[in-house]
BALOBA-1460 file (C-alpha; in Angstrom, 3 decimals):
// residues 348
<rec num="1" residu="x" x="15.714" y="-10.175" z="-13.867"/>
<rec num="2" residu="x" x="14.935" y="-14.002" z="-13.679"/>
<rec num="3" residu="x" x="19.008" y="-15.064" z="-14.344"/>
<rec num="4" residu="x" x="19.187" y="-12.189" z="-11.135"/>
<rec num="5" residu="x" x="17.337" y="-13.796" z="-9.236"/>
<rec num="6" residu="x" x="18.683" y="-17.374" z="-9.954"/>
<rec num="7" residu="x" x="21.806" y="-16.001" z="-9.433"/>
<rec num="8" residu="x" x="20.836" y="-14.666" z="-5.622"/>
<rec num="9" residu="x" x="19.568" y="-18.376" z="-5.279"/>
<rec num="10" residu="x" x="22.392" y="-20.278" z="-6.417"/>
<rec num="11" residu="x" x="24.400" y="-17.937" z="-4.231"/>
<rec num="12" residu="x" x="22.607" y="-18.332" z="-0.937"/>
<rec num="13" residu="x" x="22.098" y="-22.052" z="-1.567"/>
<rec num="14" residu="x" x="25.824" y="-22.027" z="-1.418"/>
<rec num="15" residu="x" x="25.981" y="-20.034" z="1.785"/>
<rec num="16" residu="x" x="23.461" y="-22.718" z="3.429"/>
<rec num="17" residu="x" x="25.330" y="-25.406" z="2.643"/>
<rec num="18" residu="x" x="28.124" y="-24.129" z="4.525"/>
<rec num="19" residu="x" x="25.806" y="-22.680" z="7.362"/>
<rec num="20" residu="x" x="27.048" y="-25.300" z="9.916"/>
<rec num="21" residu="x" x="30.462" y="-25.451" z="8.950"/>
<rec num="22" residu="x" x="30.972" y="-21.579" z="9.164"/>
<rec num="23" residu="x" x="28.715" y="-21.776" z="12.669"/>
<rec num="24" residu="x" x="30.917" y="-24.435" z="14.059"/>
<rec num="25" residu="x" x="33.805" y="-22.116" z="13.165"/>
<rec num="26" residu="x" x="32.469" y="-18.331" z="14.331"/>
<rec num="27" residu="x" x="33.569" y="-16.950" z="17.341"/>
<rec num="28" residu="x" x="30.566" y="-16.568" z="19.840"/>
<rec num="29" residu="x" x="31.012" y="-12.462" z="19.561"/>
<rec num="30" residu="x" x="33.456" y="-12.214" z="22.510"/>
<rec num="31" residu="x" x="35.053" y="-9.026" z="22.475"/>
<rec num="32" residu="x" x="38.240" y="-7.975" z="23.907"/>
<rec num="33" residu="x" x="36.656" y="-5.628" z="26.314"/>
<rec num="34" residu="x" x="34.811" y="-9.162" z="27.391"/>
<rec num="35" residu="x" x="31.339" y="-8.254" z="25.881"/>
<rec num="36" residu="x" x="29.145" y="-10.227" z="23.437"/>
<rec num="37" residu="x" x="28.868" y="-8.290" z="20.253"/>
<rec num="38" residu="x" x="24.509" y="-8.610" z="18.927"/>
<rec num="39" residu="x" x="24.636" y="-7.907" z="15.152"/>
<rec num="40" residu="x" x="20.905" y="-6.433" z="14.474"/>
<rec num="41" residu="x" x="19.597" y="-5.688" z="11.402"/>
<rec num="42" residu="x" x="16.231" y="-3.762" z="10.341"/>
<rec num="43" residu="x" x="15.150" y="-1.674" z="7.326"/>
<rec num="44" residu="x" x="14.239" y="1.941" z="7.128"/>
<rec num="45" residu="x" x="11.254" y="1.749" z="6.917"/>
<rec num="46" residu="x" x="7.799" y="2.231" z="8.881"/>
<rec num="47" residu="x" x="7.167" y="-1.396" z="8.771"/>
<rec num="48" residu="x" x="9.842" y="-2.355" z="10.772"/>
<rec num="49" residu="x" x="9.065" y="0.769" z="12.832"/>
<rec num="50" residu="x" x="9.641" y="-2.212" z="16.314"/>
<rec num="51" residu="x" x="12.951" y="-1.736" z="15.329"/>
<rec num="52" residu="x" x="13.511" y="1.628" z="14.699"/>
<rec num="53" residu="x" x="11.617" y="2.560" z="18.224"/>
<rec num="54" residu="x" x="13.699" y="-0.179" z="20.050"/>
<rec num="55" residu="x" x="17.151" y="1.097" z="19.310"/>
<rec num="56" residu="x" x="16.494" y="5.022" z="18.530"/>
<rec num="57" residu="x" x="14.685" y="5.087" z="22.125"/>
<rec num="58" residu="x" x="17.339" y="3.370" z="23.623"/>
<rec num="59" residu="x" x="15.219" y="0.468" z="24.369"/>
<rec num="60" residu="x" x="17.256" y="-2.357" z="23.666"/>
<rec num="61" residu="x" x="20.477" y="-1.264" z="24.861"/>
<rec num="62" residu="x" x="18.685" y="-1.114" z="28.380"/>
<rec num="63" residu="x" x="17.384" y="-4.669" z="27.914"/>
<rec num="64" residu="x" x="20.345" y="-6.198" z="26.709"/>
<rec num="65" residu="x" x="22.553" y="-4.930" z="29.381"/>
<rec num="66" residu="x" x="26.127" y="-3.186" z="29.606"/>
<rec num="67" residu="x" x="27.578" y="-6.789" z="28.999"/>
<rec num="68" residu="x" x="26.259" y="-6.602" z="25.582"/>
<rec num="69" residu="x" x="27.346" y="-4.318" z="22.326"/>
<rec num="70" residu="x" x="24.456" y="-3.307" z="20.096"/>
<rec num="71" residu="x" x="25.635" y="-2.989" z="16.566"/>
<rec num="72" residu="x" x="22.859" y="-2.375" z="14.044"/>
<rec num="73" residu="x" x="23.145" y="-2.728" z="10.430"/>
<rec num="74" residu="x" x="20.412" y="-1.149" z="7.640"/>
<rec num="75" residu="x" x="19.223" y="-3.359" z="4.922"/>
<rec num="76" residu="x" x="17.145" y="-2.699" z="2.035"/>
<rec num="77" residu="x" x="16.178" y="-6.167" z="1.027"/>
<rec num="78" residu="x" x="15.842" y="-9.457" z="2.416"/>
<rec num="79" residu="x" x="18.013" y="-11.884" z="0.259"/>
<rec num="80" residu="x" x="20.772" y="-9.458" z="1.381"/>
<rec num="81" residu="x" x="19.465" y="-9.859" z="5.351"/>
<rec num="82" residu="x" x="19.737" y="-13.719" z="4.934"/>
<rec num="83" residu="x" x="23.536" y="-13.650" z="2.977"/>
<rec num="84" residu="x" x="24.868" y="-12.288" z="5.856"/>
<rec num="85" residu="x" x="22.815" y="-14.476" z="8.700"/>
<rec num="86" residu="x" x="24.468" y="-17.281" z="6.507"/>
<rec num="87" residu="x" x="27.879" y="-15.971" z="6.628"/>
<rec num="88" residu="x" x="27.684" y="-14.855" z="9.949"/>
<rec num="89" residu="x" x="27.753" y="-11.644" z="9.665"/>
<rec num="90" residu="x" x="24.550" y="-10.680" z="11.170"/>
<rec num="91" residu="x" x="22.788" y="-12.442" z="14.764"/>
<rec num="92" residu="x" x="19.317" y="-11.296" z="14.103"/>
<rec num="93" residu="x" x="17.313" y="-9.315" z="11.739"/>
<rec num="94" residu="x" x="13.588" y="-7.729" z="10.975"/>
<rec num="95" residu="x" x="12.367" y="-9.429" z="8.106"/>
<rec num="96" residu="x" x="9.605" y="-10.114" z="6.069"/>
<rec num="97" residu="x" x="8.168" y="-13.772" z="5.879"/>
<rec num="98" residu="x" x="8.960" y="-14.586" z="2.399"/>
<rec num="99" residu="x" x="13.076" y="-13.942" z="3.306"/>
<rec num="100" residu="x" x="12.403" y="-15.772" z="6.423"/>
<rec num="101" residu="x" x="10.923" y="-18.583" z="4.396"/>
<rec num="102" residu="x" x="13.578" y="-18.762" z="2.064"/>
<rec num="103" residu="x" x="16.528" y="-18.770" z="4.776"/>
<rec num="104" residu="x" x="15.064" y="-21.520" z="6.184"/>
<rec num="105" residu="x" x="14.517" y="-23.688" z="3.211"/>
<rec num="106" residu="x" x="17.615" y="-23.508" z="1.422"/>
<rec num="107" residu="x" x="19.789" y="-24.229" z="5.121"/>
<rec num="108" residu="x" x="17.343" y="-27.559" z="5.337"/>
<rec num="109" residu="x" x="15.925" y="-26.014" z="8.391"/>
<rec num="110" residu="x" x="18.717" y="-25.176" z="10.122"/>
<rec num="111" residu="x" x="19.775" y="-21.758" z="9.908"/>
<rec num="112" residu="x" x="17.469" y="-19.567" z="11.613"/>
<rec num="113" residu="x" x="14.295" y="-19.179" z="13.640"/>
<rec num="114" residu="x" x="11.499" y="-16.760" z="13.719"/>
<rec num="115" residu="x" x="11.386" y="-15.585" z="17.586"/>
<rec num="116" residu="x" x="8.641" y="-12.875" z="17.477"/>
<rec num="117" residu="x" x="6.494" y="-11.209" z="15.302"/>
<rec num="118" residu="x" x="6.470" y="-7.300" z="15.275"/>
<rec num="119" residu="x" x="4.078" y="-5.976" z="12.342"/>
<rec num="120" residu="x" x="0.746" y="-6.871" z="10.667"/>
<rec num="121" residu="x" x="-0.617" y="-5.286" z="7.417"/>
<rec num="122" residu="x" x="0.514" y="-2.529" z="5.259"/>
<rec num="123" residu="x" x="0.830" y="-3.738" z="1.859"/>
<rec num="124" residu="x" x="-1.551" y="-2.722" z="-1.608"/>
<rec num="125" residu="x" x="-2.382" y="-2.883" z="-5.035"/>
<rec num="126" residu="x" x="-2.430" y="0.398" z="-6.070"/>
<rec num="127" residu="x" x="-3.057" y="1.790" z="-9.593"/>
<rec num="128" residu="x" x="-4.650" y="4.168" z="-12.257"/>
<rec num="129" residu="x" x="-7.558" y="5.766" z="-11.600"/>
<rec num="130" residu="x" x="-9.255" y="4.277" z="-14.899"/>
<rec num="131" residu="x" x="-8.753" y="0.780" z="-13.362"/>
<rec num="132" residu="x" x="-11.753" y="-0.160" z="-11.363"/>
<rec num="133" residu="x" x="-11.642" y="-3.498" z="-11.252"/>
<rec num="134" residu="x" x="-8.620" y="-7.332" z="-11.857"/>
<rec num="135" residu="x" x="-10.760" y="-7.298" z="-15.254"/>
<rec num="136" residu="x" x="-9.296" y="-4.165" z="-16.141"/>
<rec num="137" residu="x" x="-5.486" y="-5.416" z="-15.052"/>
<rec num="138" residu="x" x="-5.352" y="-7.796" z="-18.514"/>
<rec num="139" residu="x" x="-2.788" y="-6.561" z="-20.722"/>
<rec num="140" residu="x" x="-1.584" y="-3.992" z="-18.192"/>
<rec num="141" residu="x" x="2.132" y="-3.863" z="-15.857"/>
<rec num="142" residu="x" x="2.205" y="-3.812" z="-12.603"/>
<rec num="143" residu="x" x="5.103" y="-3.761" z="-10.377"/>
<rec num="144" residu="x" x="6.625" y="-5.553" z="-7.525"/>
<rec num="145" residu="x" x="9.537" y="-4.815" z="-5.274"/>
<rec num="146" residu="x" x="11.566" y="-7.975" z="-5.959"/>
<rec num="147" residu="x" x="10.736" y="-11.057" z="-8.177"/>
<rec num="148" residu="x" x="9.563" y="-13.664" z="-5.558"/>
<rec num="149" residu="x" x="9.281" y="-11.334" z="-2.424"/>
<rec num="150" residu="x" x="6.199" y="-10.882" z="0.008"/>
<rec num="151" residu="x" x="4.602" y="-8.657" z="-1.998"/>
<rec num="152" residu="x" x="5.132" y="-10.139" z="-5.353"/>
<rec num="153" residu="x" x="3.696" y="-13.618" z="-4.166"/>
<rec num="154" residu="x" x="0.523" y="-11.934" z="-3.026"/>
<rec num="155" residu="x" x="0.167" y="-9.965" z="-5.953"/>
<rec num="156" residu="x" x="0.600" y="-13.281" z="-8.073"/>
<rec num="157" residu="x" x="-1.953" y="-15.107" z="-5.649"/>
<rec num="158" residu="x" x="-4.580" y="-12.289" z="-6.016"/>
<rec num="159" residu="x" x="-4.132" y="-12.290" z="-9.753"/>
<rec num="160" residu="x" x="-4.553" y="-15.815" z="-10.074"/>
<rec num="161" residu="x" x="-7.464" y="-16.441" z="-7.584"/>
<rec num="162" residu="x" x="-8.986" y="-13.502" z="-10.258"/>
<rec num="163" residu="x" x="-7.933" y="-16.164" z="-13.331"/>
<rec num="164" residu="x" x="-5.266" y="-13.739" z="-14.413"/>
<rec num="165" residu="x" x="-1.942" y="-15.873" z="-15.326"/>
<rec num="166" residu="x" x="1.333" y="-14.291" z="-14.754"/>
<rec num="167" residu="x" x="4.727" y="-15.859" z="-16.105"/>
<rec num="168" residu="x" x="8.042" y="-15.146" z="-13.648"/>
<rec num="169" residu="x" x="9.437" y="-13.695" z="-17.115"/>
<rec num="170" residu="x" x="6.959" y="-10.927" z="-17.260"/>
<rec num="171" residu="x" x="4.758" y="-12.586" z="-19.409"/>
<rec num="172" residu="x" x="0.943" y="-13.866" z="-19.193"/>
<rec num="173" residu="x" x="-2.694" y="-11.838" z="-18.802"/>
<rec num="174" residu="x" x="-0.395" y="-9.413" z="-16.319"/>
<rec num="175" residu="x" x="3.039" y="-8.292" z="-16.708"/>
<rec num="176" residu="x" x="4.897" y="-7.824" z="-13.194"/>
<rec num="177" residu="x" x="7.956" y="-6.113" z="-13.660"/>
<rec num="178" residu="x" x="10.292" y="-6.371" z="-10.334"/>
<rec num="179" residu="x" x="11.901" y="-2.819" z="-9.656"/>
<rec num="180" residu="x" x="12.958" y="-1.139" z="-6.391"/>
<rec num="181" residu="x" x="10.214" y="1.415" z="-4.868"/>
<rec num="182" residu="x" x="11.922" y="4.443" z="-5.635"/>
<rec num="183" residu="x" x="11.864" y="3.626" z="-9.187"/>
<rec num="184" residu="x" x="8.653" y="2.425" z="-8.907"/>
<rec num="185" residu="x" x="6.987" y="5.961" z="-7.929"/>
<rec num="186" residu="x" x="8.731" y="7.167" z="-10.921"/>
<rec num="187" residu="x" x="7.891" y="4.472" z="-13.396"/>
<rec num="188" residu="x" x="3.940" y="5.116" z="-11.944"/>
<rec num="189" residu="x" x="4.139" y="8.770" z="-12.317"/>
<rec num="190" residu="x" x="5.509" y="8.869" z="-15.877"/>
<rec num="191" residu="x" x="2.749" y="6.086" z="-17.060"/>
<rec num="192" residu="x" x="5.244" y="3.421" z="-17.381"/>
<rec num="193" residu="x" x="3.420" y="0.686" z="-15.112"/>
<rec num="194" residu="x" x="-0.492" y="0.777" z="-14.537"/>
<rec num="195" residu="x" x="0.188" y="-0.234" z="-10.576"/>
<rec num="196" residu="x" x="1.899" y="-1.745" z="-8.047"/>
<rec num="197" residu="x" x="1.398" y="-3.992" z="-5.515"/>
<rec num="198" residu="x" x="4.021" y="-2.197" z="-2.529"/>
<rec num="199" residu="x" x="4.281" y="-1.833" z="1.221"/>
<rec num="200" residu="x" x="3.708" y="1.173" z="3.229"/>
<rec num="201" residu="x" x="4.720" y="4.079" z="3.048"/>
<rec num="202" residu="x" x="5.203" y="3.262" z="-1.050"/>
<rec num="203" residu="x" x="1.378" y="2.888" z="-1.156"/>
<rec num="204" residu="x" x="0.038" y="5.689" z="0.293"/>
<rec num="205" residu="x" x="3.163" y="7.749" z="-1.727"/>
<rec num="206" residu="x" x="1.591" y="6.022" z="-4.974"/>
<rec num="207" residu="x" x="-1.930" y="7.848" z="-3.846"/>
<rec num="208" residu="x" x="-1.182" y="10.816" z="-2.424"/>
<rec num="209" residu="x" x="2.153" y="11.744" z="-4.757"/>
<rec num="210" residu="x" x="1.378" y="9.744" z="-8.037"/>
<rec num="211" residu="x" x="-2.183" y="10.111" z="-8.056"/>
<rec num="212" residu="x" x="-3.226" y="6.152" z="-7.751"/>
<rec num="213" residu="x" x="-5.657" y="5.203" z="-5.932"/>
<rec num="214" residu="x" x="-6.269" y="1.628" z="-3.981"/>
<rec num="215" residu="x" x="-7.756" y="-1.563" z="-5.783"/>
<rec num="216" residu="x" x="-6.720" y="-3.895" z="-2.982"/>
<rec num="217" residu="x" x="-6.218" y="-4.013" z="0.858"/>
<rec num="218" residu="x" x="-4.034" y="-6.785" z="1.908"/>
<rec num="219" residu="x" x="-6.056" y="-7.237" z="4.996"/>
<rec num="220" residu="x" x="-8.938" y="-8.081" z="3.212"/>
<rec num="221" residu="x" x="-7.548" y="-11.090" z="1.976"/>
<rec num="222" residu="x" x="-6.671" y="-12.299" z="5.834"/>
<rec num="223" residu="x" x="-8.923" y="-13.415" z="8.463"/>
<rec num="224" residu="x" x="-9.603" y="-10.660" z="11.128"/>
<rec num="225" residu="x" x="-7.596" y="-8.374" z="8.670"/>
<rec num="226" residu="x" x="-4.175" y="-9.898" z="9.871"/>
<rec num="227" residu="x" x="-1.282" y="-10.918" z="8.487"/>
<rec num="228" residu="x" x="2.684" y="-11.424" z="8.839"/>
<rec num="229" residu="x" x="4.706" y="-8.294" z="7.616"/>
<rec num="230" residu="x" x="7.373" y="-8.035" z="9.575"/>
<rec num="231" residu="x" x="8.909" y="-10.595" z="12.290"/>
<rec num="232" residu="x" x="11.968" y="-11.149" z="14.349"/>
<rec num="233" residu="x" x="14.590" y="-13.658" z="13.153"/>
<rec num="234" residu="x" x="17.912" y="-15.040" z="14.590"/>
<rec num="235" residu="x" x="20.463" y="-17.044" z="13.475"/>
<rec num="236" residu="x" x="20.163" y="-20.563" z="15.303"/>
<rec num="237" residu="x" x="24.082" y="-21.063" z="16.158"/>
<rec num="238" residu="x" x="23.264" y="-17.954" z="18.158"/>
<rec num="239" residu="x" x="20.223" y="-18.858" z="19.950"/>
<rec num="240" residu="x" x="21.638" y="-21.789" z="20.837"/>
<rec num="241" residu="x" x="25.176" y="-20.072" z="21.982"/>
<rec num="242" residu="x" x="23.014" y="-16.852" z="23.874"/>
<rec num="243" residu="x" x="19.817" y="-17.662" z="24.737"/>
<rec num="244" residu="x" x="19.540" y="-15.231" z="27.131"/>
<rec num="245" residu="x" x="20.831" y="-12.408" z="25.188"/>
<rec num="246" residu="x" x="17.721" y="-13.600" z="22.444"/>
<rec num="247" residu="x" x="15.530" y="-13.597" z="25.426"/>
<rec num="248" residu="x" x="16.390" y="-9.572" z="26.492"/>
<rec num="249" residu="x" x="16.109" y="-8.628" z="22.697"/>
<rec num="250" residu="x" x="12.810" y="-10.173" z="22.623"/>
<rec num="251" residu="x" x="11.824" y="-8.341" z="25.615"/>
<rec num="252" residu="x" x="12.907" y="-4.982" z="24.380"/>
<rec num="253" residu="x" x="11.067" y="-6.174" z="20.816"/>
<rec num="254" residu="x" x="7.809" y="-6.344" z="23.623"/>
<rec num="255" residu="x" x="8.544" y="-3.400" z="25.266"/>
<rec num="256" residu="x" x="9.200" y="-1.477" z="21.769"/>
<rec num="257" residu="x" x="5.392" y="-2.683" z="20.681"/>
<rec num="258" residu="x" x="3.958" y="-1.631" z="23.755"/>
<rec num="259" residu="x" x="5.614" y="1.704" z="23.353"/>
<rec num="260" residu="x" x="3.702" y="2.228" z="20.496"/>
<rec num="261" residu="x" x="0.557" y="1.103" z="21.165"/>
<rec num="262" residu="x" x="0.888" y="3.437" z="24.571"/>
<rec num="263" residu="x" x="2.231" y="6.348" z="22.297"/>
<rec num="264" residu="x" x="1.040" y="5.976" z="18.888"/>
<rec num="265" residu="x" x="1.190" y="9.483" z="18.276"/>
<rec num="266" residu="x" x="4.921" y="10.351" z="19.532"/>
<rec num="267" residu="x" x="6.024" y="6.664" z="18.421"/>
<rec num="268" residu="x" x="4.763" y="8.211" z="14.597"/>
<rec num="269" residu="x" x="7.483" y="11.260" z="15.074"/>
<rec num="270" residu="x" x="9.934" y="9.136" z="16.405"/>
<rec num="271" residu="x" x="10.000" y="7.433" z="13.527"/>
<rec num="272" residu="x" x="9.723" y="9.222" z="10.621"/>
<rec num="273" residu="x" x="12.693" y="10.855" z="12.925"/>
<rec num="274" residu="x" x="14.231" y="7.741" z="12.969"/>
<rec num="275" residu="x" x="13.945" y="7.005" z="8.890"/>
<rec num="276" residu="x" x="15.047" y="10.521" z="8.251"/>
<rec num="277" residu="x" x="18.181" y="9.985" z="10.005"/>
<rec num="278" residu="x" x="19.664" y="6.811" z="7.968"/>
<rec num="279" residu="x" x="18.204" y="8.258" z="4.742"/>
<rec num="280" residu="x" x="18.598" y="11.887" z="4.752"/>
<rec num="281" residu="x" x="15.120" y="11.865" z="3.311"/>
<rec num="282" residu="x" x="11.804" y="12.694" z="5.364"/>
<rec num="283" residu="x" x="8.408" y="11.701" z="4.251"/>
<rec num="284" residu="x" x="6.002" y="13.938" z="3.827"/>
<rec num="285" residu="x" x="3.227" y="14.241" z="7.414"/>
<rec num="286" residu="x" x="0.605" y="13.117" z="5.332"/>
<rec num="287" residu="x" x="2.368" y="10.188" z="3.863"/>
<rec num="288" residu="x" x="3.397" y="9.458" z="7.277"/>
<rec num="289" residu="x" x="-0.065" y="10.052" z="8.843"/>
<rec num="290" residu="x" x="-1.342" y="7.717" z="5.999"/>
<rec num="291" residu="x" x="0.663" y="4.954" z="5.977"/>
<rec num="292" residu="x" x="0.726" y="4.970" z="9.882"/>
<rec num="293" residu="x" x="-2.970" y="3.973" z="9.711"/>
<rec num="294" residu="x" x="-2.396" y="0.830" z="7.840"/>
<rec num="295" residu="x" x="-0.161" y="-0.849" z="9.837"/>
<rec num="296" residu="x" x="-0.884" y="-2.798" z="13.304"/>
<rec num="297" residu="x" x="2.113" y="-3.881" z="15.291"/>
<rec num="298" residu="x" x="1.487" y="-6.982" z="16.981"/>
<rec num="299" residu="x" x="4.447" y="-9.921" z="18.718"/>
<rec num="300" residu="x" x="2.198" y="-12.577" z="17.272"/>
<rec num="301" residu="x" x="4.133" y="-13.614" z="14.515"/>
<rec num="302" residu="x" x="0.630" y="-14.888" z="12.686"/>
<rec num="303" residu="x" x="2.078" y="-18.512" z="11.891"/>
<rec num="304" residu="x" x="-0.593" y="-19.448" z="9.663"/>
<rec num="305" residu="x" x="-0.223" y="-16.441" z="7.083"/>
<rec num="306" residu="x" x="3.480" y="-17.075" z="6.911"/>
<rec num="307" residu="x" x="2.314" y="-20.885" z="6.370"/>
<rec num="308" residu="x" x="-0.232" y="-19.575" z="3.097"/>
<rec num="309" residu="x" x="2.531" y="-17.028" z="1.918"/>
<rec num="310" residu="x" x="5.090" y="-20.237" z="1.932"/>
<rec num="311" residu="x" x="2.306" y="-22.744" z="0.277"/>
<rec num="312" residu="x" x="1.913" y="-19.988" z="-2.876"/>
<rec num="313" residu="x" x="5.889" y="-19.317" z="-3.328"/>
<rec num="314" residu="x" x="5.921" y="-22.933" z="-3.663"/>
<rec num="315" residu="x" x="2.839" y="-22.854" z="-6.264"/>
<rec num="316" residu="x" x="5.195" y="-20.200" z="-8.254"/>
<rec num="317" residu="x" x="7.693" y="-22.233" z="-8.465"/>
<rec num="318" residu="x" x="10.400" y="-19.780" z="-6.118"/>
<rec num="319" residu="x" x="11.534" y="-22.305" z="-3.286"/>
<rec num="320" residu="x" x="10.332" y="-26.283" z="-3.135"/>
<rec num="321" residu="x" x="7.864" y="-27.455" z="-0.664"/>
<rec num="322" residu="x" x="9.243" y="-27.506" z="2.661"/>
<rec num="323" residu="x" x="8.292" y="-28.678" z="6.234"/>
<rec num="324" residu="x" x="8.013" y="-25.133" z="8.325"/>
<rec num="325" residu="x" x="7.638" y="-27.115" z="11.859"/>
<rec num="326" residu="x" x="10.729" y="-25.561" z="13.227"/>
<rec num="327" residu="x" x="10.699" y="-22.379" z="11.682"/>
<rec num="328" residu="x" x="9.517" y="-20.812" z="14.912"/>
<rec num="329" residu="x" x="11.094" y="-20.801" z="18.371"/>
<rec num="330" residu="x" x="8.028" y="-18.836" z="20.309"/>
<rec num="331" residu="x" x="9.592" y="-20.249" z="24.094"/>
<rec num="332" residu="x" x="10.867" y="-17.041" z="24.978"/>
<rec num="333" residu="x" x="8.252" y="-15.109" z="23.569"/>
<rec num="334" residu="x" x="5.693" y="-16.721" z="25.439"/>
<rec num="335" residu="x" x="7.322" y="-16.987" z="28.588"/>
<rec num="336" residu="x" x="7.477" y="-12.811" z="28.331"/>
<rec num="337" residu="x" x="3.805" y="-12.677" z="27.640"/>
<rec num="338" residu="x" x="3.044" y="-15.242" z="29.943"/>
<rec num="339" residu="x" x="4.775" y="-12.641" z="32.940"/>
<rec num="340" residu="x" x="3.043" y="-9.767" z="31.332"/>
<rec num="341" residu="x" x="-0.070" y="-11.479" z="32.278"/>
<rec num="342" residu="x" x="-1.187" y="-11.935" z="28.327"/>
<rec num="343" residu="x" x="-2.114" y="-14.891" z="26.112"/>
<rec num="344" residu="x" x="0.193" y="-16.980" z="24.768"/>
<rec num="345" residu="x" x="0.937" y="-17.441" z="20.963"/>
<rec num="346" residu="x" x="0.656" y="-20.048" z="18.943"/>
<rec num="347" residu="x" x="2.444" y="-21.770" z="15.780"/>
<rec num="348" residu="x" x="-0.816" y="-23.734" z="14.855"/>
């Protein structure tokens, strides 16, 4: 799993070195039928629910305008979101911060920028009902989705704040074995890992499918209970080339949030809806119901957790210290919320 992951590195730190070369050399999207093609990319799942609302409602395509074509792409991880920012092959993406992070230090800053946030919250350690407490986590496994993700640096962080060591080998007081969350409701039903530290809706399928139950809240780690899930991201060569076709995806990413804040009920439908039809698999109403609960969908893209999340990757040894200073571009985002009439955000 380690040589995997080195391998992703070594491959993407290849990409970024070629970031501005292959930027210089891309077309600016210019179709034949005169439009400018947006490449957007999102997961299916509830945490980048923003997304899901924004194109499935139609949205976006209103915002961006009949001079623009909407192609969306589905991802299921976020070194595989940031390969194809750095070859081009994507405009802008959902993502969560640690894949932001990363994209950003390996291009020396100059690949991409986080526009907007879209989700807080969502992610726990879930596990046996006989553990009750991080004592009772020595000598156990525990899973994460990906070695050196979001949720495997905060399950690293919590373990060692709790003076539990954990090696990037597997080893230590805690063994944290990186599988994908599929596997890792099997692996937890059959009694081959003791818990898992997993974003919704894998967490509330852990406790109301496997039979776990919850040791940790994210959110009570964060001040006020907030903290970056899921943001907005776009490649820089294409800010720079369309800034005003970043500024009407932004403003359908606002509109999407306010959508579901105004509808939280129908928005919950729409999408399961929505992650039903790119799966072919629904989640059960009580999962949905569940996992809906724990998640808070916000533009803020809460700088300062994204700051902590980047300060204990470093501490782990997955990406070298790096100045974040122009990670963010928040202009257009605060000029929207600025005509909306609501306060400004911040990337202190």
């Amino acid at each position: 799993m380690l040589s995997s992951i080195r391998r992703t590195i070594s491959i993407v730190a290849i990409a970024a070195s070629l970031v501005l070369a292959s930027s210089a050399c891309s077309s600016t999207g210019t179709g034949s039928s005169g439009k400018v093609t947006l490449r957007l990319g999102y997961y299916a799942n509830i945490t980048h629910a923003s997304a899901i609302i924004g194109v499935n409602n139609g949205i976006f395509a209103r915002d961006l305008g009949p001079s623009v074509d909407l192609q969306t792409k589905i991802f299921s991880a976020g070194p595989d979101v940031v390969t194809a920012l750095f070859a081009g092959a994507l405009d802008a993406s959902y993502i969560g911060p640690n894949p932001a992070i990363n994209a950003y230090a390996k291009s020396n800053g100059e690949a991409v920028r986080i526009v907007s946030g879209a989700t807080s919250g969502g992610a726990f350690l879930v596990v046996k009902p006989s553990i009750t407490s991080a004592a009772d986590l020595k000598g156990k496994k525990l899973a994460s989705p990906q070695l050196g993700n979001t949720q495997d640096v905060a399950l690293r962080a919590w373990l060692d704040s709790k003076g539990l060591k954990t090696t990037t080998a597997g080893g230590g007081d805690v063994n944290i074995l990186p599988q994908e969350n599929a596997q890792t409701l099997d692996t937890f039903r059959t009694g081959q890992i003791d818990g898992a530290w997993v974003p919704e809706p894998w967490a509330s399928r852990l406790v109301i499918e496997g039979g776990g139950h919850v040791l940790v809240d994210e959110r009570d780690l964060w001040p006020g209970g907030k903290y970056v899930t899921t943001q907005l991201i776009v490649r820089t060569a294409f800010l720079q080339q369309h800034p005003d076709i970043v500024e009407n995806l932004v403003r359908g990413q606002v509109e999407a949030n306010d959508y579901i804040k105004a509808n939280p009920d129908a928005a919950k439908v729409a999408v399961g809806a929505g992650i039903e039809k790119i799966t072919g698999k629904s989640l059960k109403p009580e999962v949905l119901d569940q996992a809906w609960k724990n998640l808070a969908f916000t533009d803020d893209p809460l700088v300062s957790s994204l700051q902590q999340e980047a300060a204990a990757s470093v501490r782990f040894g997955f990406i070298k210290a790096v100045d974040l200073t122009h990670l963010y571009d928040l202009t257009i985002l605060n000029k929207i919320l600025k005509e909306k009439g609501e306060a400004e955000v911040s990337t202190a």
